[in-house]
N, C-alpha and C positions, 0 to 999 in steps of 0.2 A: 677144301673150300670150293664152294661152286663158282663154271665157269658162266658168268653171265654179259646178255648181248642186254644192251640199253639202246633202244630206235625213239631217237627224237631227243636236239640237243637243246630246247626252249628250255625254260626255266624249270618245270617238273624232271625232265628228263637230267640235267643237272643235278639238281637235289639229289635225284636217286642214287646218280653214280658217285656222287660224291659219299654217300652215306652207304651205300655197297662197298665201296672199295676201302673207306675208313673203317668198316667191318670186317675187312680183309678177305672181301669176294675178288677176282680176277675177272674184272670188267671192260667190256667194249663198247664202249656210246658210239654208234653212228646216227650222223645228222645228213639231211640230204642235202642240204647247200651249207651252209654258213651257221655258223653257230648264234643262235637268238637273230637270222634271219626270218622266223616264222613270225607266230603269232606276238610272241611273248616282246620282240622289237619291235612291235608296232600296238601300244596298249600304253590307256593311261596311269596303269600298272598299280595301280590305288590299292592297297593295304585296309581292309576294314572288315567289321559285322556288322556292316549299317543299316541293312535292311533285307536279312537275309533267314527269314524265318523259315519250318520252324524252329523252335531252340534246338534241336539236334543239331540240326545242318550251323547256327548262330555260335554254337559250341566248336564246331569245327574248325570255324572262320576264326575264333577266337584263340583256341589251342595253334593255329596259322600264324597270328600275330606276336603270340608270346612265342615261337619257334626262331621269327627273324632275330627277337632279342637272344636268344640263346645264339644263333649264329653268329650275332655281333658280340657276346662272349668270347667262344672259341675264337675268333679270328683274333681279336683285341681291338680291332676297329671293323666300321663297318660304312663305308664310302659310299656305297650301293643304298644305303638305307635312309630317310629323309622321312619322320616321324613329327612331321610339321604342324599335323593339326588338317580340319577341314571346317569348312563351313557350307550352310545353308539355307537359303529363303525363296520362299517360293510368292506368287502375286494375286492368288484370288485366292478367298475368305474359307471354300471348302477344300482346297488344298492346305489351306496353313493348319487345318482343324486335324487332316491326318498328318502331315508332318508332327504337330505337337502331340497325334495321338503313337507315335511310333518311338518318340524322344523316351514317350512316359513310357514305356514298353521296354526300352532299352534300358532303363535307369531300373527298371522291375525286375531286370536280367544281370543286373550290374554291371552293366557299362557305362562306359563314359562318354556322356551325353547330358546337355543341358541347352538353355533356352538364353541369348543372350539379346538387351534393345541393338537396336544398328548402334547407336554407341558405343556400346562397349565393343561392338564387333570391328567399326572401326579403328578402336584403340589398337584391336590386333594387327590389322592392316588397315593402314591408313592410306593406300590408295586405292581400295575400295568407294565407287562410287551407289550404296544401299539406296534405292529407292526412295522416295517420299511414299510414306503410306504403309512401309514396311511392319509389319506386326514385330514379329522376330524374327533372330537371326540362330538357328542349331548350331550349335558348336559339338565337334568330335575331336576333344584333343589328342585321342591317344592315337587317329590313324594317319596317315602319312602315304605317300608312293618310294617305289624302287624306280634306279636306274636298272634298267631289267639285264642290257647288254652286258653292264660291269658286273651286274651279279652272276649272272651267268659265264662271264670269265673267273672271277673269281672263286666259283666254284669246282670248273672244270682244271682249274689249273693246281688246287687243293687236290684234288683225284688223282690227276696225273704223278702227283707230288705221292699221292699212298699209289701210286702201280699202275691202274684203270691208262686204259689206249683210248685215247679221242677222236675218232676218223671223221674229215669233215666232206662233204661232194660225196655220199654215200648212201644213196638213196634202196631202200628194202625192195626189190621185185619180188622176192617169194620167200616162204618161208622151209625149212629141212625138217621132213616130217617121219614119222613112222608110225604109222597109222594114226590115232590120234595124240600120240606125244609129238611136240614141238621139240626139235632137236637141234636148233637154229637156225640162221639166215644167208640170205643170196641176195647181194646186190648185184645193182644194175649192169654192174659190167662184171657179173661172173664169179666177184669172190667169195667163198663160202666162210660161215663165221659161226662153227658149231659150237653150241650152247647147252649149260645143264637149265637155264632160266632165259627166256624170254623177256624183259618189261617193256612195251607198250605204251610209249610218252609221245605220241604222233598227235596227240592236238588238235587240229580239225580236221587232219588224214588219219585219222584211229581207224574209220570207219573202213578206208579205202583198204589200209593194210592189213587190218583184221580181216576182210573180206579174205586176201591170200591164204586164209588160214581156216579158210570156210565159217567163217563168223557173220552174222548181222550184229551190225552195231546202231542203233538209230540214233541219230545226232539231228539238230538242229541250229545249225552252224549261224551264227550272226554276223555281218559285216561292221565295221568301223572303219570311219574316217578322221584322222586325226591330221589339224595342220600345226603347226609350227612357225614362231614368228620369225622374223627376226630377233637380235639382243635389244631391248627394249629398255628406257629407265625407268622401271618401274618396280619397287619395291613389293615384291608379294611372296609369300612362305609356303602357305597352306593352297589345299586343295580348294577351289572355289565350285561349288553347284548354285547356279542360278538361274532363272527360267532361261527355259531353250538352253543354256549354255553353261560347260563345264570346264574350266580353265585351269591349270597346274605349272609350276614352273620347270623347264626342261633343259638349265644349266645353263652359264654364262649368259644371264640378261634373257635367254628365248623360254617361249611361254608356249605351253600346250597345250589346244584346243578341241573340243568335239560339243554339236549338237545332235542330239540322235532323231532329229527330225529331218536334217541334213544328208544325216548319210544315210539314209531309208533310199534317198535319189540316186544313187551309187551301188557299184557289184564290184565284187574283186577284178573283174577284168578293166576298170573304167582306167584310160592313164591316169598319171600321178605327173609327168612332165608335159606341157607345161601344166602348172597348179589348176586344179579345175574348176571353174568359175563361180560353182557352188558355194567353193571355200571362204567367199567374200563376204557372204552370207553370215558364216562363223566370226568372221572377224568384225562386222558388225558388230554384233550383239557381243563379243569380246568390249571391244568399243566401250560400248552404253555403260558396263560397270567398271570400266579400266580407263577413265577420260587420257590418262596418259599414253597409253597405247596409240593413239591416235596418229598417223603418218609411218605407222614402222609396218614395215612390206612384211609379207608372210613369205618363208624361207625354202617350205616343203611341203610336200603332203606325203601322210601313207595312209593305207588301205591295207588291214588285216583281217582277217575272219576267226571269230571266237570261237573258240570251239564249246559245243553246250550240247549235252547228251540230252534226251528230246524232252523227260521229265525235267531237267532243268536243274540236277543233281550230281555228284559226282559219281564217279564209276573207280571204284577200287578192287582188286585183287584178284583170286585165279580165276583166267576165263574157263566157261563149263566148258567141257568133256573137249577142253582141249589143255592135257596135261602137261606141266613146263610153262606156260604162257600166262601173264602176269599183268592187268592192265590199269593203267592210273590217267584217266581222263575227264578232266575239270575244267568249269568254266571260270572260276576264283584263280587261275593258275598262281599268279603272284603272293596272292594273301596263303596260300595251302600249300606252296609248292615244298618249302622246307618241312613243313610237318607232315607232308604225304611221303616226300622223299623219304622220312626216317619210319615212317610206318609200315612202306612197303621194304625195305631194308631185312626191316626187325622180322617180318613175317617168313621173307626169301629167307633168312640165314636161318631162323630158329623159330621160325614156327607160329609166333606170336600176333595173336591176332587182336590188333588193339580194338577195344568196344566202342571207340568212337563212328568207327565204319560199316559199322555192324548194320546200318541200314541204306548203305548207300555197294553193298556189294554188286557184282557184272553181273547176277543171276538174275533179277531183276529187270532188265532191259535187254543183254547180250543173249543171243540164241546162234547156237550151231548149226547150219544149211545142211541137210543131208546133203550124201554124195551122190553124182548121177555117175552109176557105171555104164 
C-alpha cells in the first residue's frame, strides 16, 4: 500500500485522508495551523447546485450533495450536516425574471427547485420578514450548510481510527524531489515526510506550495467576510438569500451573516478585533428581514479567502510532468469535498479515473516553470 503525505487539513484535505486511509493507504495529513483553521472555518459552507452551470460542473455539485448523504450513512449520524432548505427573493422585476429563469433550468436538470408566494414562504419560516411587493419567493429544499469544524473533526478522527497520523502546526517549505518525481515533504522546521503520493488540498495556498514544486497554478482567490451574531430569538432553519444579504443559522440561537458588497471593502489582512464597522452594515440589512434580530450585538467576525482557480473550476488530479503529485483544489469545497475526497482516493489506490472530472483535470490551467540552472 502506498505511503501518502496529505497538505491541507480543511474540509477536502479531510475527505481525502479519510477515504485514503479507509482504503488502507498509510497517510500523513499535515495542516499548517489548526485544523479547519483555513478557509473551510471561515465560510458559509452552503451545500448546493444552485447556480452552478454548466451541467457538468451542476452534476458534480450534485454527485457532492448525494456523497454528504452517504457519509451520514456510514457514520450512522451526521451532526455536521443541516439539510435545512434555502430560500430566495430578489427586488427588481429583471432580476426576478432570471431568478425564475434559473428555477426553470434547474427543474429541467431535476433538481429541486420551485417558485413559492411570500406566503407560503413564510409558512416555512415565520420570522421572516418578505417584502411588500415580493413576486416570489425560490425555494431549494434539498440544500442545507455544514458545520465545517465538526465535520472536519469528524473526519479526521475516523482516519486516525483506520491508522492515517494527523500533524497539526505543520506548515510544507519544500517539497523532496528527484528530478521530476515528487518523493515527499519538508516542513518548516526540518522534518522530512517521504512519500509514494503527494495530494495537494492547500486551498488558497495551492498556488504558493505547488510553486515549491515548480508549478504555476493560477487562482483567483476571493475574500469573505462573515459576522456572527449574538444567540438571538429568532426562529430560522434554512439558508436565507436576500438582496444585499445572506443569513444562515450558526448554532445555539447565533445567525450567520455576509453581504458580498460589504466585504469587496475588506482584504485578508483587515482586523477582525475589534469587529470592523463595516459589519454594521450586514446587520442592518440582517435587520430589515429578521425584525427580531433587532438589539442583539454581533459576537465576531471572520475573514477567509476562497480559494477559486482563475477559470472558476475545480482542479483534480495528477499534476503535469510532476510525477507522484496529486491536486484537488475547489472553490465548492464544502458541497465537493466528500465526493472529491473519494474520487481522488479511488484513482491514488487503483487507478480509476472517475468521468465526472474528466473536464476539470490540472492540465488545463497547471503548467510546469522550467528550471533555471
Amino acid at each position: 500500500m502506498p505511503d501518502v503525505v496529505v497538505v491541507g487539513g480543511g474540509v477536502v484535505g479531510a475527505a481525502v485522508t479519510y477515504r485514503l486511509a479507509t482504503a488502507g493507504a498509510r497517510v500523513t495529513l499535515l495542516e499548517a495551523g489548526q485544523l479547519g483553521s483555513g478557509t473551510s472555518g471561515m465560510s458559509i459552507a452552503w451545500i448546493n447546485s444552485n447556480d452552478k452551470p454548466p451541467l457538468e460542473y451542476h452534476e458534480l455539485n450534485t454527485g457532492g450533495m448525494a456523497e454528504h448523504a452517504t457519509l451520514a450513512r456510514e457514520f450512522g449520524a451526521a451532526p455536521w450536516l443541516h439539510l435545512t432548505g434555502h430560500l430566495e427573493w430578489v427586488d427588481d422585476p429583471a432580476a426576478a425574471q432570471q431568478l425564475e429563469d434559473k428555477v426553470s433550468r434547474l427543474q429541467a436538470w431535476g433538481y429541486q427547485a420551485e417558485l413559492l408566494t411570500p406566503r407560503e414562504a413564510r409558512q416555512l419560516e415565520p420570522d421572516l420578514a418578505i417584502p411588500d411587493g415580493t413576486a416570489f419567493v425560490a425555494s431549494y429544499p434539498a440544500e442545507g450548510y455544514v458545520d465545517p469544524v465538526l465535520f472536519i473533526g469528524v473526519l479526521t478522527r475516523a482516519a486516525e481510527r483506520a491508522g492515517a497520523s494527523v500533524q497539526t502546526r505543520a506548515p510544507v517549505a519544500s517539497f523532496l524531489q528527484q528530478g521530476s518525481r515528487i518523493k515527499g515533504v519538508v516542513t518548516e522546521d526540518g522534518t522530512e515526510y517521504a512519500a509514494d503520493v503527494v495530494v495537494l488540498c492547500a486551498g488558497p495556498w495551492t498556488d504558493r506550495v505547488a510553486a515549491q514544486a515548480g508549478l504555476d497554478v493560477p487562482l483567483a482567490p476571493a475574500t469573505g467576510l462573515f459576522v456572527i451574531t449574538a444567540p438571538a430569538p429568532i426562529s430560522l432553519r434554512a439558508i436565507v438569500h436576500a438582496p444585499g444579504i445572506t443569513v444562515r443559522p450558526d448554532g445555539a440561537g447565533r445567525l450567520m451573516m455576509r453581504s458580498p458588497d460589504v466585504e469587496a471593502t475588506v482584504t485578508p489582512e483587515t482586523p477582525t478585533m475589534p469587529i470592523p464597522s463595516e459589519c454594521d452594515r450586514i446587520l442592518r440589512r440582517a435587520v430589515e428581514i429578521l425584525p427580531k434580530l433587532d438589539g442583539t450585538p454581533l459576537e465576531a467576525a471572520r475573514i477567509g479567502v476562497r480559494p477559486m482557480p482563475r477559470d472558476g473550476y475545480p482542479i483534480v488530479g495528477w499534476a503535469p510532468e510532476r510525477e507522484g503529485l496529486y491536486m484537488v483544489c475547489t472553490h465548492s469545497g464544502v458541497t465537493l469535498a466528500p465526493l472529491l475526497g473519494r474520487i481522488a482516493a479511488r484513482e491514488i489506490m487503483d487507478g480509476v479515473v472517475d468521468p465526472r472530472i474528466t473536464g476539470f483535470r490540472p492540465e488545463r490551467l497547471v503548467t510546469a516553470v522550467p528550471r533555471v540552472e
